[in-house]
N, C-alpha and C positions, 0 to 999 in steps of 0.2 A: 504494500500500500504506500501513494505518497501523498504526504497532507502539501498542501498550497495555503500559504495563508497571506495574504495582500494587506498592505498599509500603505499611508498617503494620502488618503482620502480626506478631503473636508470642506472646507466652503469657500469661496475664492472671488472676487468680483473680474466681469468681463474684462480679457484684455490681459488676467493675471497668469499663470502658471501654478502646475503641480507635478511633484516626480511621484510617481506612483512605483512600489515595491513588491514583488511576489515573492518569497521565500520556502523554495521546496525543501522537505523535509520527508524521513524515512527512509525504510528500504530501496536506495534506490542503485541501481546498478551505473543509468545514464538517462540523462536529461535530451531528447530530439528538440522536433519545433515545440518552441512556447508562442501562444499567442494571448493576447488581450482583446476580451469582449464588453461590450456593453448592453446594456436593456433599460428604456428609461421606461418610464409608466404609459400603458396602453398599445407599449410598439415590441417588435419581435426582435431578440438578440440579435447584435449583428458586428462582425467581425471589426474591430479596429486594426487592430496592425498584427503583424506577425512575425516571427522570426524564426528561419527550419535550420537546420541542424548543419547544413551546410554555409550558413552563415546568411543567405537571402532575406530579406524584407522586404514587406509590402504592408499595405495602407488602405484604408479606406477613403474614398478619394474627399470626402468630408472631411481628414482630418491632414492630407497633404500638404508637407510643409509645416506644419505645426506640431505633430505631435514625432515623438521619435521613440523607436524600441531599441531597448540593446539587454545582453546576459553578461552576466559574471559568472563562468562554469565552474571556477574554484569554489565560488559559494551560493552555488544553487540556486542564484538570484537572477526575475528577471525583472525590467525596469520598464517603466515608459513616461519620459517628459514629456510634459503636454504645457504648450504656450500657446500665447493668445487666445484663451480659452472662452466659449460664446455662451451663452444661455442653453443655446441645442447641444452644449457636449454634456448636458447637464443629466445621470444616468447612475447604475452603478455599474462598475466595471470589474469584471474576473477575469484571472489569471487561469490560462490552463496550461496544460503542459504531457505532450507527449514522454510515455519513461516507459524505460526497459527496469524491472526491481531487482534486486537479490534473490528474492524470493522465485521469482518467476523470469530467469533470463533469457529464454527463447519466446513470451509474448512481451509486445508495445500493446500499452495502453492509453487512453485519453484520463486526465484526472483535471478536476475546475476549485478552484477555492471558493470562499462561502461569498466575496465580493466585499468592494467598499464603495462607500458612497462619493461621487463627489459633484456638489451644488455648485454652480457658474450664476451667480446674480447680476440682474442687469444695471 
């Protein structure tokens, strides 16, 4: 099993910035793609940025230019700065993250953390 657990989150006026933080934890053999989702009230999750194991990223073109993903593979950590931030990035945001565990090292799995909130006021 890997827990994900995200901090960073909080309340921010437009135009401001947040580093948002995912910290894997557990059995874990190797960390693939991680990416960052968001879901704000009444709309369907939907991918912000992402990062695969070979090092690529990509974006939702919403957030182009503004927001940036990157890993730390010494410490399990993934990241996403998010500037100039508007009212609409206003959601909460999960970390997921493909792994291979100790436990289980011939399957990859998908695991999500429980999310954090963050409010962009206008």
């Amino acid at each position: 099993q890997v827990h994900l657990v995200e901090s960073g989150g909080g309340l921010v006026p437009a135009g401001g910035s947040l580093r948002l933080s995912c910290a894997a934890s557990g059995s874990i053999f190797s960390l693939n793609a991680m990416a960052w989702y968001r879901q704000a009230p009444g709309k369907q999750r939907e991918l912000v940025a992402m990062i695969a194991d070979y090092g690529t990223t990509d974006y939702a073109d919403s957030v182009k230019g503004r927001f940036s993903v990157s890993k730390d593979n010494a410490k399990n950590t993934l990241y996403l700065q998010m500037n100039s931030l508007k009212p609409e990035d206003t959601a909460v945001y999960f970390c997921t993250a493909q792994a291979i565990t100790a436990d289980s090292p011939l399957q990859v799995r998908d695991y999500w953390g429980p999310g954090t909130q963050v409010t962009v006021s206008s």
